[in-house]
Residue frames as a rotation matrix with the C-alpha (Angstrom) as fourth column:
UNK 1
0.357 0.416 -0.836 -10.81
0.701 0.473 0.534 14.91
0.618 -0.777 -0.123 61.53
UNK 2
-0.457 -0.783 -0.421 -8.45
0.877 -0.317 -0.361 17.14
0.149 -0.534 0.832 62.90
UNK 3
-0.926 0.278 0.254 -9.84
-0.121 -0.859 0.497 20.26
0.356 0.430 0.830 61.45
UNK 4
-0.234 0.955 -0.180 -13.46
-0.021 0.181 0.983 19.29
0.972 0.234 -0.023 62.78
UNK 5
0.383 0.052 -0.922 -12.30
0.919 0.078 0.386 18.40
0.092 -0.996 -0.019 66.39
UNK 6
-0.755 -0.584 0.297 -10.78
0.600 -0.799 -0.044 22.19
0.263 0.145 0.954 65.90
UNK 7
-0.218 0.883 0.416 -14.10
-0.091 -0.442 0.892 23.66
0.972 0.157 0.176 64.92
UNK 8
0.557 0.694 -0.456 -15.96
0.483 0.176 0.858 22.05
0.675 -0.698 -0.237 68.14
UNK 9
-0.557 -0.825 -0.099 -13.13
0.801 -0.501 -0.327 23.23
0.220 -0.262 0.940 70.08
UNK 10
-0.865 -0.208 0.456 -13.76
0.380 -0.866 0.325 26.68
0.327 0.454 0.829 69.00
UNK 11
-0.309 0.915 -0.259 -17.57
0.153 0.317 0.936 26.06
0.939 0.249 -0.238 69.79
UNK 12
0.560 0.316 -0.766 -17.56
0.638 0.425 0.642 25.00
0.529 -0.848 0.037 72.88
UNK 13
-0.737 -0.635 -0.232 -14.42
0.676 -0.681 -0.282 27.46
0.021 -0.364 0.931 74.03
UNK 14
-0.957 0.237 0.169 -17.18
-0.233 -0.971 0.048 30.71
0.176 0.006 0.984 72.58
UNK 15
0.253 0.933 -0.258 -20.31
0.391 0.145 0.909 28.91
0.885 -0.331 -0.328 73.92
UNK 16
-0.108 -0.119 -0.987 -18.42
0.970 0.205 -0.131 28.97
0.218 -0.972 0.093 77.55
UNK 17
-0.961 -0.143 -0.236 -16.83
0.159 -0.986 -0.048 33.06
-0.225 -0.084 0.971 77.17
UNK 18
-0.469 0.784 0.406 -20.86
-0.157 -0.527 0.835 33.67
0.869 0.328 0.371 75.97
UNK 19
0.215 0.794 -0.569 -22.10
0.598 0.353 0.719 32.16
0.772 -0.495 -0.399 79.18
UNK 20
-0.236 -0.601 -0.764 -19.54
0.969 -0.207 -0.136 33.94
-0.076 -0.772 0.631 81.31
UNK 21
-0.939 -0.222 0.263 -20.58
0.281 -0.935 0.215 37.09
0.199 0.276 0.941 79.90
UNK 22
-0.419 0.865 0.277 -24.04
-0.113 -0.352 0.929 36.52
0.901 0.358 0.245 80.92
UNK 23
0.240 -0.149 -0.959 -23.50
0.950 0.238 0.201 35.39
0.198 -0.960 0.198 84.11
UNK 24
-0.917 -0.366 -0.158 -21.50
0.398 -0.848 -0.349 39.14
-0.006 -0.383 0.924 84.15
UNK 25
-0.477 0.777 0.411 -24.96
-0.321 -0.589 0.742 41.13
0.819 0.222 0.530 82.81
UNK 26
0.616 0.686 -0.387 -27.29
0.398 0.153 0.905 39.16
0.680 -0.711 -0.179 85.24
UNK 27
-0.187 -0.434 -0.881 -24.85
0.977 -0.173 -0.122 39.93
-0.099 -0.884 0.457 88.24
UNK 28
-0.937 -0.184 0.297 -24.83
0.304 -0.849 0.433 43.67
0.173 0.496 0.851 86.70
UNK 29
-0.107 0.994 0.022 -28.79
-0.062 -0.029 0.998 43.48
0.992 0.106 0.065 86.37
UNK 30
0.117 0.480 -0.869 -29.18
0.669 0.609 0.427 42.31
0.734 -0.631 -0.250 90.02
UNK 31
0.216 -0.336 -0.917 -26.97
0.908 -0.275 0.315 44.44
-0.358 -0.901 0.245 92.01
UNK 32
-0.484 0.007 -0.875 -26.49
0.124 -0.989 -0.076 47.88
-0.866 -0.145 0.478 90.03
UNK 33
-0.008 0.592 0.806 -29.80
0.936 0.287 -0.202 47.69
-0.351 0.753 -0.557 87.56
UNK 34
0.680 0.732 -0.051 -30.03
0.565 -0.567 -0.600 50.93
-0.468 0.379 -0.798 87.26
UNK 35
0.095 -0.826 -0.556 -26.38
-0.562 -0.506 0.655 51.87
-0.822 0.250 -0.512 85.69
UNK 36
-0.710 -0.383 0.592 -26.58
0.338 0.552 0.762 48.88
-0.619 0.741 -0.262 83.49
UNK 37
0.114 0.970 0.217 -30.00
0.872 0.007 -0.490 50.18
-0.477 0.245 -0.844 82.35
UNK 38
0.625 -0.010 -0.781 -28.16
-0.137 -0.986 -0.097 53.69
-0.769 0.167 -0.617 81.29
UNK 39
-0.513 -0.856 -0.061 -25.80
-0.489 0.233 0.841 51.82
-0.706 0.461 -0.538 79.23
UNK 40
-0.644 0.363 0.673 -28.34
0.685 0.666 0.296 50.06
-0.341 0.651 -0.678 77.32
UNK 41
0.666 0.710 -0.230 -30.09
0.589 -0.690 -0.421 52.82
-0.457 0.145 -0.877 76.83
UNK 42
-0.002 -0.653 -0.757 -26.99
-0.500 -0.655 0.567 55.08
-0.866 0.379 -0.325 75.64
UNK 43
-0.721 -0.430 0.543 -26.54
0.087 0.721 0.687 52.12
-0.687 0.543 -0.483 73.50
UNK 44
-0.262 0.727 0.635 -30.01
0.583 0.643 -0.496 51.90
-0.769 0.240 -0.592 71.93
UNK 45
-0.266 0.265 -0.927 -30.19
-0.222 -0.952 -0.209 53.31
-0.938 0.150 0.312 68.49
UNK 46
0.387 0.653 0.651 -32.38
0.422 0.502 -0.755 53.23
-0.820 0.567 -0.081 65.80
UNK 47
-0.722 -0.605 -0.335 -30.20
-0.285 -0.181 0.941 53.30
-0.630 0.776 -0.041 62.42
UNK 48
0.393 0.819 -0.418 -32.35
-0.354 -0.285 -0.891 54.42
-0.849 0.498 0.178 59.18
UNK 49
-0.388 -0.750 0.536 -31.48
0.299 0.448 0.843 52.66
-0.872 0.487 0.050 56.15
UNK 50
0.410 0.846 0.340 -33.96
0.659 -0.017 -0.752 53.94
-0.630 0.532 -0.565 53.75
UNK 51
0.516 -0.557 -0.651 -31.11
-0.532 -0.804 0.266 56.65
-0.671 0.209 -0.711 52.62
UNK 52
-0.365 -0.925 0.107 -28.69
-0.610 0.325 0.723 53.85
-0.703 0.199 -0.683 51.72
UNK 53
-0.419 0.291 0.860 -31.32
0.349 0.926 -0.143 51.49
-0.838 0.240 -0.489 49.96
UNK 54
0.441 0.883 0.161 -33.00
0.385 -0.024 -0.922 53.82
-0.811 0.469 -0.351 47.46
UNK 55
-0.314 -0.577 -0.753 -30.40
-0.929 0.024 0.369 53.33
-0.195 0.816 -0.544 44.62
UNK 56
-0.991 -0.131 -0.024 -31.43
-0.133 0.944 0.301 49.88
-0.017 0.301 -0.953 44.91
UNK 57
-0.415 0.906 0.080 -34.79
0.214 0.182 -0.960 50.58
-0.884 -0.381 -0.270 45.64
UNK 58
0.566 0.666 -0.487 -35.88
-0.272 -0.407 -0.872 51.51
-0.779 0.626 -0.049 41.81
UNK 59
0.902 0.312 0.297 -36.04
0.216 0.270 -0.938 50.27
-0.373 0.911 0.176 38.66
UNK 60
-0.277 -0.735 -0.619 -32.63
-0.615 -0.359 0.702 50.37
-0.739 0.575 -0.352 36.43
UNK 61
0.481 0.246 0.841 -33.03
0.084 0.942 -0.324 49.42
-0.872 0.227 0.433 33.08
UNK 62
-0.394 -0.876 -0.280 -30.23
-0.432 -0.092 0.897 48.20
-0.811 0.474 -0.342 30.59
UNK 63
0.261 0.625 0.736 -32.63
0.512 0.557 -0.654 47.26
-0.819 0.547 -0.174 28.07
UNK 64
0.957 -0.042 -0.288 -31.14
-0.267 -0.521 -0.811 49.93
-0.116 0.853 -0.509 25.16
UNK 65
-0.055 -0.948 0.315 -27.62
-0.761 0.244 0.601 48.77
-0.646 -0.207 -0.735 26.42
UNK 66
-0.442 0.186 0.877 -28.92
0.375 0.927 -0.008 45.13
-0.815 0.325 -0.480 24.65
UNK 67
0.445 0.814 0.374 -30.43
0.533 0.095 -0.841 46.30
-0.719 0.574 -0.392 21.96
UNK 68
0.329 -0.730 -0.599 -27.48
-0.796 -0.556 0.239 48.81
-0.507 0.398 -0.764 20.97
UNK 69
-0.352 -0.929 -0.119 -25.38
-0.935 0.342 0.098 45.56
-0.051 0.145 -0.988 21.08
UNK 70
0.589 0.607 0.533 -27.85
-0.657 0.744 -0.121 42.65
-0.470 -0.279 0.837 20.34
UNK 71
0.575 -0.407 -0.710 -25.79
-0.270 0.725 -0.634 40.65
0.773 0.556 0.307 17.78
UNK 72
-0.166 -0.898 -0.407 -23.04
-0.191 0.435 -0.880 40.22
0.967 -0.068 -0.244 20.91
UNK 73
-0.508 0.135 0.851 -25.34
-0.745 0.426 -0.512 39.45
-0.432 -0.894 -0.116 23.79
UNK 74
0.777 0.626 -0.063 -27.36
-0.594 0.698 -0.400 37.30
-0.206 0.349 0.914 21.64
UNK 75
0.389 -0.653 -0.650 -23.86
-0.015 0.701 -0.713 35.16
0.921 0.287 0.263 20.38
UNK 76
-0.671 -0.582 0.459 -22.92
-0.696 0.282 -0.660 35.36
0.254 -0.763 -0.594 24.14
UNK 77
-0.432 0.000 0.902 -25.42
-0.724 0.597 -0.347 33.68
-0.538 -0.802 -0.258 25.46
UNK 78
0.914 0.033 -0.405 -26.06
-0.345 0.591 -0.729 31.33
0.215 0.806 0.552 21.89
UNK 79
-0.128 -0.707 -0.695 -22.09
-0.206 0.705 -0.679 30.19
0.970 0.057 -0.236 23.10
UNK 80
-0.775 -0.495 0.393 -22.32
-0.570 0.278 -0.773 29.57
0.274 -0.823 -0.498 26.80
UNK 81
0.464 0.677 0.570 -25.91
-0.623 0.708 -0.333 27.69
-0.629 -0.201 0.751 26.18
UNK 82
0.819 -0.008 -0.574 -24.20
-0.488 0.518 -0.703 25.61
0.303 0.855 0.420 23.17
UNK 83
-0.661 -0.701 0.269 -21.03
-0.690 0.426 -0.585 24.70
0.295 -0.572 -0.765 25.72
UNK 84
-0.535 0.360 0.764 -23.52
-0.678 0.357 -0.643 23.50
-0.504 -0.862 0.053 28.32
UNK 85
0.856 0.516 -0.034 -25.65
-0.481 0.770 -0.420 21.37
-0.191 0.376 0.907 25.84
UNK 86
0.568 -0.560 -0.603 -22.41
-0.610 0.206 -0.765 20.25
0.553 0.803 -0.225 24.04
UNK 87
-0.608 -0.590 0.531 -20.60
-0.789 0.380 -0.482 19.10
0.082 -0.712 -0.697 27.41
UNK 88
-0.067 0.715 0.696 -24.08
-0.844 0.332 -0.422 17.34
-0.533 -0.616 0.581 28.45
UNK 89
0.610 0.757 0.236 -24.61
-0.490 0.594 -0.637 15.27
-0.623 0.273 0.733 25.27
UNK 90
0.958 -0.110 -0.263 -21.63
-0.220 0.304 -0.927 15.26
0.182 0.946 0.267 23.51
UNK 91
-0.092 -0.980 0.177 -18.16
-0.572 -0.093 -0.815 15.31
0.815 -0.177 -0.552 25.34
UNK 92
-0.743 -0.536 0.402 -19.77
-0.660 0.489 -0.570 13.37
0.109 -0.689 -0.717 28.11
UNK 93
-0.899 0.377 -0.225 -22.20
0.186 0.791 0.583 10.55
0.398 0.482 -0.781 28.54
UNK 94
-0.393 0.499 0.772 -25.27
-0.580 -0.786 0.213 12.27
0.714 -0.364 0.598 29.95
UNK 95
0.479 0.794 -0.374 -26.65
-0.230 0.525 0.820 9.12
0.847 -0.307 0.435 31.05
UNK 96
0.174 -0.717 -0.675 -23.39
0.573 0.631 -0.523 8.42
0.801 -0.296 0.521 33.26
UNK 97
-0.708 -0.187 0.681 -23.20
-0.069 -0.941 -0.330 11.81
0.703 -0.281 0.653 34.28
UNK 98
-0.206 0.976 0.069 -26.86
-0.458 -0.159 0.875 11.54
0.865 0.149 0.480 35.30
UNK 99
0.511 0.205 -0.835 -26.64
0.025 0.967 0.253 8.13
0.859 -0.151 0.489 36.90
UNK 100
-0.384 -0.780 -0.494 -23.80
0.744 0.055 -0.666 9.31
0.546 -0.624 0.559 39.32
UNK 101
-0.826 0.304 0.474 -25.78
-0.485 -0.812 -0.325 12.21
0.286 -0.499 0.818 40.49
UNK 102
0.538 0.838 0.095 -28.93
-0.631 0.326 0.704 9.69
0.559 -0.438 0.704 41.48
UNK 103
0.168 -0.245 -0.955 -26.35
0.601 0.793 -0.098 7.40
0.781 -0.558 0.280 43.42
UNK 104
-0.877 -0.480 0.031 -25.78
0.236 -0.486 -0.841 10.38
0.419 -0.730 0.540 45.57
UNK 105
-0.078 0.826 0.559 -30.07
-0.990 -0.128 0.051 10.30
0.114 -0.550 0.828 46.88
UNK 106
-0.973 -0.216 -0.083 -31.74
-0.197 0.962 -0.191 7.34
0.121 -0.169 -0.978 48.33
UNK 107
-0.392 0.690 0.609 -35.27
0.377 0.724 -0.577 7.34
-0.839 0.003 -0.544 48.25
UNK 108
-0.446 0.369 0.816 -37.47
0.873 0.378 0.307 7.38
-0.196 0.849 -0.491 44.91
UNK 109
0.730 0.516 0.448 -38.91
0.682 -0.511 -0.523 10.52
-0.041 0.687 -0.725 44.91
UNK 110
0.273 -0.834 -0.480 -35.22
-0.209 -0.538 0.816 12.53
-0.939 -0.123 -0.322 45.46
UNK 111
-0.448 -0.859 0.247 -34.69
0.132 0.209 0.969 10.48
-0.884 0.466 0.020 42.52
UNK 112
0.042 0.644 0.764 -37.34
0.999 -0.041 -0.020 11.70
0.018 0.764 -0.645 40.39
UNK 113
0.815 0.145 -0.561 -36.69
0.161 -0.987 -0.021 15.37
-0.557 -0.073 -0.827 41.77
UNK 114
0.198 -0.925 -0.323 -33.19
-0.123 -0.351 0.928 15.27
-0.972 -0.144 -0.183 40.75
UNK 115
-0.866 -0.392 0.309 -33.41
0.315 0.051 0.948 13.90
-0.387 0.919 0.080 37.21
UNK 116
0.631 0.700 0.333 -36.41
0.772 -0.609 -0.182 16.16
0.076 0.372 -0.925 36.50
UNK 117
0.797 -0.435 -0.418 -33.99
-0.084 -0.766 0.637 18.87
-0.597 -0.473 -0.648 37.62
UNK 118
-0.414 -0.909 0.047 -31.55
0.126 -0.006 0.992 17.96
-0.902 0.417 0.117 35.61
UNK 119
-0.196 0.335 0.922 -34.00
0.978 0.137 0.158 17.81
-0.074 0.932 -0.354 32.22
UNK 120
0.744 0.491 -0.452 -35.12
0.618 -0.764 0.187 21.20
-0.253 -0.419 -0.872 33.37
UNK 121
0.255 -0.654 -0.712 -32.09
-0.162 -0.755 0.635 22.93
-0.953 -0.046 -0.299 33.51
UNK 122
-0.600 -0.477 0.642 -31.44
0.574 0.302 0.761 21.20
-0.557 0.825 0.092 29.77
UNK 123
0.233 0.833 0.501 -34.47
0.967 -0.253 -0.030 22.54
0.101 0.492 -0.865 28.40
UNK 124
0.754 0.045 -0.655 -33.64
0.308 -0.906 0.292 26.18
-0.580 -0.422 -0.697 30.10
UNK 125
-0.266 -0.914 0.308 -30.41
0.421 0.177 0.890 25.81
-0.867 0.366 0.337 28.03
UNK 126
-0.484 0.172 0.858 -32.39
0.804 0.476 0.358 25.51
-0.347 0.863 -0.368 24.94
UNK 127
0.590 0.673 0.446 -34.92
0.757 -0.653 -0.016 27.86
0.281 0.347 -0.895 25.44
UNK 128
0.318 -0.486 -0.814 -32.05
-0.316 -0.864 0.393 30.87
-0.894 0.132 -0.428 26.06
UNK 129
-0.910 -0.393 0.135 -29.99
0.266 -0.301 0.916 29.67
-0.319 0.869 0.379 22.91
UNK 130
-0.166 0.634 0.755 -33.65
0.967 -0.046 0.251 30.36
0.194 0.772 -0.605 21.07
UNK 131
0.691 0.113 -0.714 -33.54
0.524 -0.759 0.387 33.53
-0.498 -0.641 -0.584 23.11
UNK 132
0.163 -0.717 -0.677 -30.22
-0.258 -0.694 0.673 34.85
-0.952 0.065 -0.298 22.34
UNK 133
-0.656 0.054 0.753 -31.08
0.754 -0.007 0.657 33.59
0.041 0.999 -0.036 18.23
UNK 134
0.604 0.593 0.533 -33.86
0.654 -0.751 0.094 36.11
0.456 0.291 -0.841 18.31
UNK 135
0.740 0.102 -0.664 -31.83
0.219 -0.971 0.095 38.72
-0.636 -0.215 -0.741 19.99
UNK 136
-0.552 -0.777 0.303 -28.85
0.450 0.029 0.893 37.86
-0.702 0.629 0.333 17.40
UNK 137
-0.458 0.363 0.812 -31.64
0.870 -0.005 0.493 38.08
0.183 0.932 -0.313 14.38
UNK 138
-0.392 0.847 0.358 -34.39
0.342 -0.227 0.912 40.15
0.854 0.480 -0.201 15.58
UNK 139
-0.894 0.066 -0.443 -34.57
0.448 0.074 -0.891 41.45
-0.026 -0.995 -0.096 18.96
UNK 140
-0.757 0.560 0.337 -37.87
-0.645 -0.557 -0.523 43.96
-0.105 -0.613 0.783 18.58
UNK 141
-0.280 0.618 -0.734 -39.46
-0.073 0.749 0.659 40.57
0.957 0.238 -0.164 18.50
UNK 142
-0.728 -0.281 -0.626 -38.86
0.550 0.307 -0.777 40.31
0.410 -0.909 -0.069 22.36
UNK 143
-0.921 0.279 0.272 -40.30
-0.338 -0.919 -0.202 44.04
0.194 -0.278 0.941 22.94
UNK 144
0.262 0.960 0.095 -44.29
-0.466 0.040 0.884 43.20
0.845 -0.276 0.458 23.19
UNK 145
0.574 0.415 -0.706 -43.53
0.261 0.724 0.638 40.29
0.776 -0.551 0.307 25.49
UNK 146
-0.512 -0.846 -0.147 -40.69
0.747 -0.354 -0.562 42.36
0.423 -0.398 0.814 27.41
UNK 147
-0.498 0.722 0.479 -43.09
-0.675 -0.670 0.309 45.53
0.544 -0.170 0.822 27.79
UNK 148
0.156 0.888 0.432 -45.61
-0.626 -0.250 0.739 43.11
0.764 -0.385 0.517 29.27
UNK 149
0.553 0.143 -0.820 -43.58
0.719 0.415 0.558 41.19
0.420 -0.899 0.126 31.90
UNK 150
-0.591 -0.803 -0.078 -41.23
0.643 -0.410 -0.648 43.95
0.488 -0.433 0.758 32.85
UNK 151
0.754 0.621 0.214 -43.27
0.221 -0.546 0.808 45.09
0.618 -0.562 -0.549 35.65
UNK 152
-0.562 -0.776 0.286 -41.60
-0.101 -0.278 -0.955 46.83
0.821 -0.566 0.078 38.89
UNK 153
0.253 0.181 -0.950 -42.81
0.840 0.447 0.309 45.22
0.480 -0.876 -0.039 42.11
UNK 154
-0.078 -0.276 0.958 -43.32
-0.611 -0.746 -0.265 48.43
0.788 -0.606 -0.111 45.07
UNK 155
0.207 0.243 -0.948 -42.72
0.523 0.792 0.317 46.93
0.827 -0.561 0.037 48.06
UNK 156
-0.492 -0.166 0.855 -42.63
-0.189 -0.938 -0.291 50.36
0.850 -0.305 0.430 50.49
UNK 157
-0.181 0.924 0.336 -45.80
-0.848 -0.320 0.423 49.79
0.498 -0.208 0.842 51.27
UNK 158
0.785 0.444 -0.432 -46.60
-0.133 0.802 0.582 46.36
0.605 -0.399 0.689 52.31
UNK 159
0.395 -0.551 -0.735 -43.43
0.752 0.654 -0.086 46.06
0.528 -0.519 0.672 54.35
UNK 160
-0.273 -0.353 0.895 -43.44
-0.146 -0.904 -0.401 49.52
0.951 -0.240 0.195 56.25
UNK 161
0.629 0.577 0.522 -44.61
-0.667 0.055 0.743 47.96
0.400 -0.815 0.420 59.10
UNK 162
0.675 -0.608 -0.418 -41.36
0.727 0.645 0.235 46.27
0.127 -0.463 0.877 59.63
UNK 163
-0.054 -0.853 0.520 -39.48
0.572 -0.453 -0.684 49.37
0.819 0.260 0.512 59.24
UNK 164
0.518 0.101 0.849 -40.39
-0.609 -0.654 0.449 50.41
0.601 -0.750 -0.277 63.19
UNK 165
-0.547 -0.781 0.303 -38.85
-0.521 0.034 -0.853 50.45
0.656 -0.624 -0.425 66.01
UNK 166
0.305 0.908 0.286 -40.84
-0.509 -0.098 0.855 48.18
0.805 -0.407 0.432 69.15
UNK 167
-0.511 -0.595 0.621 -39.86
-0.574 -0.302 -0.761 48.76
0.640 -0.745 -0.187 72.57
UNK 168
0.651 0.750 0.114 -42.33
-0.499 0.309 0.810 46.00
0.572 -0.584 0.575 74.09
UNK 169
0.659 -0.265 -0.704 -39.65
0.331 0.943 -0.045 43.61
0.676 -0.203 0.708 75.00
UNK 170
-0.236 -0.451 0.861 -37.66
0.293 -0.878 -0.379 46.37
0.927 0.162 0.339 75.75
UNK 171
-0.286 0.660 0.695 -40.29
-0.546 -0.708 0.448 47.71
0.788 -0.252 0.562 78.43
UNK 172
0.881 0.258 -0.396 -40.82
0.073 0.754 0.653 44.47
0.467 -0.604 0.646 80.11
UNK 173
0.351 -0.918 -0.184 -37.16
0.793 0.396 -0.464 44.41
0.499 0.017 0.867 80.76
UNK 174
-0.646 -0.331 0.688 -36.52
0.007 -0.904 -0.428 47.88
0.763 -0.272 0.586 82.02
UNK 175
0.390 0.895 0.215 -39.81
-0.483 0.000 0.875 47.15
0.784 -0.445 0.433 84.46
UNK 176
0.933 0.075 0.353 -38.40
-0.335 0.542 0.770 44.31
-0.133 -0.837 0.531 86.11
UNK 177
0.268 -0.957 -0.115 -34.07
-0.897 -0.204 -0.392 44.49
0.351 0.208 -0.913 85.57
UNK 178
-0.453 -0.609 0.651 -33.42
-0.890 0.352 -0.290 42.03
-0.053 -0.710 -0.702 88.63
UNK 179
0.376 0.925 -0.059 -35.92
-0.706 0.245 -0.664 39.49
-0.600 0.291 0.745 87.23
UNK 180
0.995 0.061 -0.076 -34.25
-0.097 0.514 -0.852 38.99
-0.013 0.856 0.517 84.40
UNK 181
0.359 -0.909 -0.213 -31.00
-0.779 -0.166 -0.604 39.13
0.514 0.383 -0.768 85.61
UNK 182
-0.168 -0.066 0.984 -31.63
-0.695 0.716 -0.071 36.30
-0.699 -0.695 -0.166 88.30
UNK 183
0.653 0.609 0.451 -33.07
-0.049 0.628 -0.777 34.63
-0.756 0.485 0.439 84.92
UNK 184
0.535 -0.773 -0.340 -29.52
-0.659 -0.131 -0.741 35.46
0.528 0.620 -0.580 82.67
UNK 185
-0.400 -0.804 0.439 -27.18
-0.912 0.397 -0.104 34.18
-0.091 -0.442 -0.892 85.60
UNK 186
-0.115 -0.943 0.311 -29.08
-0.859 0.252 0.446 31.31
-0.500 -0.216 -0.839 85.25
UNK 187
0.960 0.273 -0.064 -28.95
-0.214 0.567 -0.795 30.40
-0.181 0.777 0.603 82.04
UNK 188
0.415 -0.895 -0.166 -25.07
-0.766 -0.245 -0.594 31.46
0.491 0.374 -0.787 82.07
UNK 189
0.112 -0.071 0.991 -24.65
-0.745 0.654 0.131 28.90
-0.657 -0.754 0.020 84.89
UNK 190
0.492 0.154 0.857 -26.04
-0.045 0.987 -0.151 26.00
-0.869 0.035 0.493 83.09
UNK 191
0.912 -0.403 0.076 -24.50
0.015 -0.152 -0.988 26.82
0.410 0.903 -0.132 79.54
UNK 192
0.122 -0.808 0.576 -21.32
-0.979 -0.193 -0.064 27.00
0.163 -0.556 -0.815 82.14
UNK 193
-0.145 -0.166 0.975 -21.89
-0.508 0.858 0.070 23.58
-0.849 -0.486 -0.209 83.80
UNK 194
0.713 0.309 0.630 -22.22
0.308 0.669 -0.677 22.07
-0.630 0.676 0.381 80.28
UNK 195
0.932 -0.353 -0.085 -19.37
-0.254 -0.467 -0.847 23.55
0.260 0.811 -0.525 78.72
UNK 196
-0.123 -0.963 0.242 -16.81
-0.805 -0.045 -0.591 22.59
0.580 -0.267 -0.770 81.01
UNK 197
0.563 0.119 0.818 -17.61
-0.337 0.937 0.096 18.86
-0.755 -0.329 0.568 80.90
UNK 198
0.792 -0.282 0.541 -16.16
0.607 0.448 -0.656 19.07
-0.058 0.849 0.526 77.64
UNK 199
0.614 -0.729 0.303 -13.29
-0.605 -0.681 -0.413 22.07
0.508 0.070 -0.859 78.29
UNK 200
0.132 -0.774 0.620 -12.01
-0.945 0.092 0.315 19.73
-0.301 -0.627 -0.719 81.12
């Protein structure tokens, strides 16, 4: 309880210092628009990331790494699916297990999502230990069906049209400064007069 009436606190304290600071900008905006308007401008820059992203942007693939060493990713993940089945059915009651996780929904179809969700994730179990037996036994069994889902997905294209800059909002704002700063002070106002019903 404590720790919650903290939080709000905290809330309400940086809701008030956010209003006060907008209350400063509108004033700023009203009475010397065109200095605050050089500062936001000095400020405004457009930071390229397209340098930093294109290690991640392409294909790595660790597919000979697994295949060097198939016998010991195939027995890794043949033990950490044979835990997870072994906890489920055999060290605990699944049905108990189960049963406590549907007392925690309340209507009927939460409780059909959740214990479908749970069979699901059993089955996924299963079907990696049969995975990691075939890479234990036989991995270039994988290879055809590997080769034909390991596609790489470009997404350059279709999402270069987020990678601009647009200065509409931008433009409105620089048009009419004192506008919007009569329209900051007061929001900062009322986000004031509602914050410090609960500061005092």
């Amino acid at each position: 309880m404590l720790q919650t009436n903290l939080v709000y606190a905290v809330l309400i304290n940086s809701l008030f210092i956010l209003a006060v600071v907008l209350v400063l900008l509108g004033l700023s905006l009203l009475f010397f628009p065109e200095k605050t308007i050089s500062v936001s401008v000095k400020m405004n820059r457009w930071i390229n990331t397209d340098r930093l992203f294109d290690v991640l942007n392409k294909p790595h693939y660790q597919e000979r790494l697994i295949y060097r060493h198939h016998r010991l990713f195939g027995a890794l993940v043949m033990f950490f699916t044979m835990i997870f089945i072994y906890m489920m059915f055999f060290y605990m009651d699944h049905t108990i297990l189960l049963n406590k996780i549907l007392l925690l929904t309340d209507s009927a179809f939460s409780k059909w999502l959740t214990e479908s969700l749970f069979y699901i994730l059993v089955m996924g179990n299963i079907l990696a230990f049969i995975i990691g037996l075939v890479i234990f036994i036989r991995p270039s069994t994988l290879k055809k069906l590997e080769y034909n889902s390991n596609k790489w997905v470009e997404t350059d294209e279709k999402l270069k049209f987020l990678d601009n800059s647009r200065d509409l909002p931008e433009s409105y704002f620089l048009r009419y400064p004192r506008i919007f700063g009569t329209v900051i002070i007061a929001v900062g106002m009322y986000m004031m007069m509602n914050t410090q019903k609960f500061l005092t």
